[in-house]
DOSEGU-857261 format. One line per 10 residues: number of its first residue (from 1); for each residue x, y, z of N, C-alpha, C. Coordinates in steps of 0.001 Angstrom, whole numbers, plus 500000, padded with zeros to 6 digits. Layout:
<recs>
NUM) X Y Z X Y Z X Y Z ~ ...
</recs>
This chain:
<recs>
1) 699792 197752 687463 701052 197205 687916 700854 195755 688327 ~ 700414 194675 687126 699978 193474 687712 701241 192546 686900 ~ 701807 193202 686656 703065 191956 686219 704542 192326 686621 ~ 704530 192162 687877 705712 192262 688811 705817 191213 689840 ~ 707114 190894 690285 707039 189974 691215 707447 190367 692715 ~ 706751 189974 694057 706935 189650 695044 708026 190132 695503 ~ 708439 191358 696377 709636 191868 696636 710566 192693 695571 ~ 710160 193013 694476 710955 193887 693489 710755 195176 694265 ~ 711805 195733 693379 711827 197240 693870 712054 197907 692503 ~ 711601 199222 692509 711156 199674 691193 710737 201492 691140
11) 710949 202241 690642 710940 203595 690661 709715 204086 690224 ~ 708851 204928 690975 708200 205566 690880 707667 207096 691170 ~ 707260 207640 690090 707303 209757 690200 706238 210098 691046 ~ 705473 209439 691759 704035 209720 692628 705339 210095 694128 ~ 703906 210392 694644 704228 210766 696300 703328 210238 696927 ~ 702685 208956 696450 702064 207838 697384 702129 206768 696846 ~ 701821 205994 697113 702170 204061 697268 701228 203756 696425 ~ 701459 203050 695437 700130 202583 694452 700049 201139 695516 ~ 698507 200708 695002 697699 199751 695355 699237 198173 695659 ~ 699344 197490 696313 700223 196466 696666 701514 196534 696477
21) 701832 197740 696512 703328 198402 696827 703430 199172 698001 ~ 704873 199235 698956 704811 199680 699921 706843 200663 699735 ~ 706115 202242 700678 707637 202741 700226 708993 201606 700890 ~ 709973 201836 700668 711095 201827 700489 711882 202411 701683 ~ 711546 202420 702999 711630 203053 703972 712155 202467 705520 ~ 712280 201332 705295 712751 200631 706295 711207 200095 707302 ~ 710403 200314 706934 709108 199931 708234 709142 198827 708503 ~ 708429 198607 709591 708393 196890 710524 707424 196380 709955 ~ 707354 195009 709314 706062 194590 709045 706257 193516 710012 ~ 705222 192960 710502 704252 191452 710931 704449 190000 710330
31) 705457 189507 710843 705662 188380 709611 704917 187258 709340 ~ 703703 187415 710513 702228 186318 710298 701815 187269 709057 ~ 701433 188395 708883 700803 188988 708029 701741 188911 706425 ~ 702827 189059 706664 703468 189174 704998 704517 187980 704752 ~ 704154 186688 704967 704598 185769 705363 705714 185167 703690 ~ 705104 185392 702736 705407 185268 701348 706797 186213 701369 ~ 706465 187832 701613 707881 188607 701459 708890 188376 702365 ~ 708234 187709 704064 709038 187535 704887 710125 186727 703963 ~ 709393 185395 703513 710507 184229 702863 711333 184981 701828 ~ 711446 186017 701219 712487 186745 700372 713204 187099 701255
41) 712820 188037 702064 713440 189253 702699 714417 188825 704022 ~ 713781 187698 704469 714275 187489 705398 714636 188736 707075 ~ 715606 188674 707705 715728 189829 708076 716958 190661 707588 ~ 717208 190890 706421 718281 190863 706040 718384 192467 706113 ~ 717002 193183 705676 717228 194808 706705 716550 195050 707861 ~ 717400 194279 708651 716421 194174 710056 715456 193277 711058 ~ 715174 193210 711964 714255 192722 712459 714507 191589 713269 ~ 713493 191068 713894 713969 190225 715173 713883 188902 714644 ~ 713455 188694 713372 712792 187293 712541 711985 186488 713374 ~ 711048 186557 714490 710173 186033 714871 708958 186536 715116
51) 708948 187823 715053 707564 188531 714941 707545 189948 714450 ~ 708608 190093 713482 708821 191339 712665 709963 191185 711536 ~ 709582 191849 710653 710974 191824 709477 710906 193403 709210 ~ 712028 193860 708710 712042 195275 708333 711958 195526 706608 ~ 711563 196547 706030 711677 196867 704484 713125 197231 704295 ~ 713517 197111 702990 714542 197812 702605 714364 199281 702954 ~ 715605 200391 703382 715005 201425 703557 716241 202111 702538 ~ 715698 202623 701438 716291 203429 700598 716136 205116 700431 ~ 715909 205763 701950 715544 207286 702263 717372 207657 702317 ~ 717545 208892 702825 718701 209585 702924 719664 209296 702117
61) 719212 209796 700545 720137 209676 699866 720708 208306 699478 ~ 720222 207608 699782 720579 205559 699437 720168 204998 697786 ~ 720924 204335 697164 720545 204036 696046 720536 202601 696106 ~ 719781 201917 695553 719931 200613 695738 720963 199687 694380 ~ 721629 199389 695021 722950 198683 694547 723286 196607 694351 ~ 723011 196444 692860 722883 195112 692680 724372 194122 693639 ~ 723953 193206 694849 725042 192218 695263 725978 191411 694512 ~ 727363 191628 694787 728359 190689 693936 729542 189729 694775 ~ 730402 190130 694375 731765 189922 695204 731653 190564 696583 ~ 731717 191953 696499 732118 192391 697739 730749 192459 698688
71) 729990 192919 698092 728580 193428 698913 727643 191789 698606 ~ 726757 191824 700120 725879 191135 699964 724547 191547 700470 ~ 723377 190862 700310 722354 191431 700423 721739 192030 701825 ~ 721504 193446 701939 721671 193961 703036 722390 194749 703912 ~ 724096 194405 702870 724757 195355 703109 724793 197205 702788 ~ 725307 197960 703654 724743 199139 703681 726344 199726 703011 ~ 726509 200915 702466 727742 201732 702804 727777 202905 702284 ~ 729468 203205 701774 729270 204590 700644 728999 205827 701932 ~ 729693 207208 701512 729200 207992 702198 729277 209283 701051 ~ 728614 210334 701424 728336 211446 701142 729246 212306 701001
81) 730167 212380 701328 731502 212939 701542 733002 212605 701761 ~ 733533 212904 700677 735344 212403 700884 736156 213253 701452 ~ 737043 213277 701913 738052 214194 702385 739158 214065 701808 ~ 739551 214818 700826 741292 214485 700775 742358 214932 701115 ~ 743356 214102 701913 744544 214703 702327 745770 214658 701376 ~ 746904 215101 702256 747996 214815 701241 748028 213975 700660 ~ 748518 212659 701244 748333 211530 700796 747654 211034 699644 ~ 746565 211345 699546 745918 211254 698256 745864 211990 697110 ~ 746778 213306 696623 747115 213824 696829 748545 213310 695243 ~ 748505 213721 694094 749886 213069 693513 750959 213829 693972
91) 752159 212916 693799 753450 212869 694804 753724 214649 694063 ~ 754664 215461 694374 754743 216253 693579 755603 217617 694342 ~ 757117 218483 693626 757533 219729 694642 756766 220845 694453 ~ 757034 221472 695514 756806 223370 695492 758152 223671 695510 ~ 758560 224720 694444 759824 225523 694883 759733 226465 695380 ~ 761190 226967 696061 760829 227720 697212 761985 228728 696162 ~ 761492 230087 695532 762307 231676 695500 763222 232019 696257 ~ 764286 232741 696230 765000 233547 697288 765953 234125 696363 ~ 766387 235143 697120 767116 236466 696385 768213 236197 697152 ~ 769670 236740 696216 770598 236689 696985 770843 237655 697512
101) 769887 238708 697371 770810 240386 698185 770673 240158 699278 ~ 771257 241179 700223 770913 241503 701159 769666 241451 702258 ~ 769164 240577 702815 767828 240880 703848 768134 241896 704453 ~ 766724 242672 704636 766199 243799 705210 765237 244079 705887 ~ 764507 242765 706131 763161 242568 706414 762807 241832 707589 ~ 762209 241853 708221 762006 240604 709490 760259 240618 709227 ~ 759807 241084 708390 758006 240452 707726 758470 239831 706673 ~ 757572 238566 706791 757872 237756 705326 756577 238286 704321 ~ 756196 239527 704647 754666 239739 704139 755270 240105 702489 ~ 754874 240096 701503 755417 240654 700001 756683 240135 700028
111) 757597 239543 700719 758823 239676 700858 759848 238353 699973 ~ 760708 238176 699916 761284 236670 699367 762646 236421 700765 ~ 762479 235013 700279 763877 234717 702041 765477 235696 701155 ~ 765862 235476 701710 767172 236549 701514 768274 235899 702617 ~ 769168 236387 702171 770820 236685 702772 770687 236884 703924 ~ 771006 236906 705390 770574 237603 706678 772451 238226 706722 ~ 772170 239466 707484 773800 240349 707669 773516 240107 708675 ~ 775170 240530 709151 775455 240859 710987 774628 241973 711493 ~ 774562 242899 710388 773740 244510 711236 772185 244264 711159 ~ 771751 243194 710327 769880 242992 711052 770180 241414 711339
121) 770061 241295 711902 770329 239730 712709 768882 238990 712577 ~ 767914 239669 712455 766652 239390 712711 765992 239151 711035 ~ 766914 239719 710268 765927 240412 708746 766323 239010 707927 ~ 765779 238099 707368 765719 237253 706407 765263 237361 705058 ~ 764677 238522 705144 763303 238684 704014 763859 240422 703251 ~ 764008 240125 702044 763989 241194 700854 763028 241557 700279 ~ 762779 242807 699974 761132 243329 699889 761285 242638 697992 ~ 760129 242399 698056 759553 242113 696600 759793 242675 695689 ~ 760087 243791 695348 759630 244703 694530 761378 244702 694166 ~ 762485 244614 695245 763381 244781 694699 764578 243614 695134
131) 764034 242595 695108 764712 241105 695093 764970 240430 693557 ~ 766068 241045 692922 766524 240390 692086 767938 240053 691727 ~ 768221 238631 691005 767823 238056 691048 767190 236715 691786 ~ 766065 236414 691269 765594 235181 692335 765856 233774 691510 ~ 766341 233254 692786 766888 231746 692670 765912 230794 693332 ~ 765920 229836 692275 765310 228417 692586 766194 227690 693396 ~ 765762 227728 694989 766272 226606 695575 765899 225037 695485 ~ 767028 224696 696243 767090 222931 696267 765620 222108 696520 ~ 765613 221329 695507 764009 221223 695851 763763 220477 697389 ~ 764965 219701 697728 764854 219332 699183 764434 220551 700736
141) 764967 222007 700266 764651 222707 700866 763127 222526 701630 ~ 762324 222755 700715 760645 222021 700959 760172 220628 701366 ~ 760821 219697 700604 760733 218468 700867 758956 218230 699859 ~ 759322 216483 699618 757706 216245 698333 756211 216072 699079 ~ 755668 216540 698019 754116 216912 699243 753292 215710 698404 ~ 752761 215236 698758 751763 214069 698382 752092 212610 698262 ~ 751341 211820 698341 751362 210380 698650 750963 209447 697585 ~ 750039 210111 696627 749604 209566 695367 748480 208076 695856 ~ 748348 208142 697262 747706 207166 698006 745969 207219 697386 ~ 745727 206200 696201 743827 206523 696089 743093 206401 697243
151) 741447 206652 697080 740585 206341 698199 739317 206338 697662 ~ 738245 205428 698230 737354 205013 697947 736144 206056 697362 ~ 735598 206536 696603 734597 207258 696461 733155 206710 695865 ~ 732231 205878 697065 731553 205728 696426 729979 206337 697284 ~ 728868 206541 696279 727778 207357 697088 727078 206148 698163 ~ 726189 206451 698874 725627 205770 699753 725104 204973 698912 ~ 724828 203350 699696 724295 202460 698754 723438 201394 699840 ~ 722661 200549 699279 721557 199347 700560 722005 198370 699172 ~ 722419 197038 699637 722551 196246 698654 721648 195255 698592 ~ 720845 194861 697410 719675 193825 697078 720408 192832 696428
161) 719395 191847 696807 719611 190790 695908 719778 190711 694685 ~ 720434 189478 694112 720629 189106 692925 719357 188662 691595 ~ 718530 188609 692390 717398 188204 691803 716156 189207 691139 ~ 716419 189828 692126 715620 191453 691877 716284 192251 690913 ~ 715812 192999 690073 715962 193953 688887 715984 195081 689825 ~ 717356 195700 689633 717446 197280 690485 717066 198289 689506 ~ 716665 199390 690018 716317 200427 689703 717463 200694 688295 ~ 716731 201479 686897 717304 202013 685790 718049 203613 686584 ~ 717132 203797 687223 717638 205328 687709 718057 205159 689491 ~ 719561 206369 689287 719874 205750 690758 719245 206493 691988
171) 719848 208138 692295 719126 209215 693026 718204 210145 692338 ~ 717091 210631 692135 716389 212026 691816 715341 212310 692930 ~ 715419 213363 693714 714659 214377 694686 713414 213477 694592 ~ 712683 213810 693075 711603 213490 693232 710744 212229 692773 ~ 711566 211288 692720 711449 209859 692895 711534 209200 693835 ~ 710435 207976 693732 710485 207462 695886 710801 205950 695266 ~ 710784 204921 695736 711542 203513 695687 710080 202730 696399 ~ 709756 201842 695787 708578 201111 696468 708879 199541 696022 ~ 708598 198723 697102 708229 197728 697398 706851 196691 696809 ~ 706882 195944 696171 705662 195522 695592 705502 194493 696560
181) 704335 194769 697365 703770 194077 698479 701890 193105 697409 ~ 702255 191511 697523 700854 191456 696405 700304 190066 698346 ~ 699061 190638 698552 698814 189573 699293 697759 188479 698938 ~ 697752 187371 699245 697047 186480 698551 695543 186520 698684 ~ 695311 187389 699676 693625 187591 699433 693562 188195 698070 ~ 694227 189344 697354 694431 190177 696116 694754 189752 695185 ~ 695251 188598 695410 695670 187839 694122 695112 186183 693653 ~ 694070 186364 694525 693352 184928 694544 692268 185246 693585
</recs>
């Protein structure tokens, strides 16, 4: 691995750090000691910039994501999980059944809405089995369910620089993300 440059990041199937690569993990380095990556890295994941810088940390599910318009280097986001509500949701009715006979019922269990009489005051509901015919009410009865409102879906992401070549592959279990750390005693 001798023709790479200084701060790339790059995919690898091991479960340890080859020789002047370091994981992908967020650790503190020494910025007397890695003084070359400091000048890339800056503290841009981290660190106090006077006697520590942090690594990119691409653990929990993080993919590393090339900087443009919106994202810049260092920026984090994206989550794991969407929720959708109505709102998001296309605009759209439910109709609501009902029989014109007679109600008999005060369970809406099997039942359809119905007619209510003076002698069950309580009964709204016609048993299923013998509610016919059934009518499509007003679709206002229900009123429209959804908002057609989009929403963001994107996976977790650490954003790198423009300069660096991101990873061909984004998440797999058993792939780790490393850091090419070259120091000048090693390369002299």
């Amino acid at each position: 691995m001798s023709d790479y440059y200084v701060g790339e990041i790059t995919m690898f199937a091991g479960n340890y750090a080859p020789r002047d690569w370091m994981f992908c993990d967020g650790t503190a380095l020494e910025i007397a000691q890695y003084a070359a990556l400091y000048s890339l890295l800056g503290t841009a994941y981290s660190g106090n910039g006077t006697t520590y810088f942090n690594l990119p940390d691409l653990r929990r599910d993080r993919f590393p994501m090339h900087r443009g318009n919106t994202y810049d280097r260092g920026d984090q986001g994206g989550n794991l999980y969407a929720t959708l509500s109505t709102d998001n949701m296309p605009a759209h009715n439910h109709s609501l059944n009902a029989s014109g006979q007679d109600a008999t019922l005060t369970d809406p269990q099997s039942a359809f809405l119905s007619v209510p009489q003076s002698r069950y005051p309580t009964s709204i509901y016609t048993p299923q089995e013998t509610a016919q015919p059934l009518e499509t009410m007003h679709d206002g009865s229900i009123g429209v369910a959804g908002g057609g409102q989009p929403f963001p879906v994107i996976p977790p992401f650490l954003t790198v620089p423009s300069q660096w070549r991101p990873p061909l592959l984004r998440y797999l279990p058993d792939l780790f993300a490393f850091l090419q750390i070259l120091m000048s005693s090693q390369n002299a």
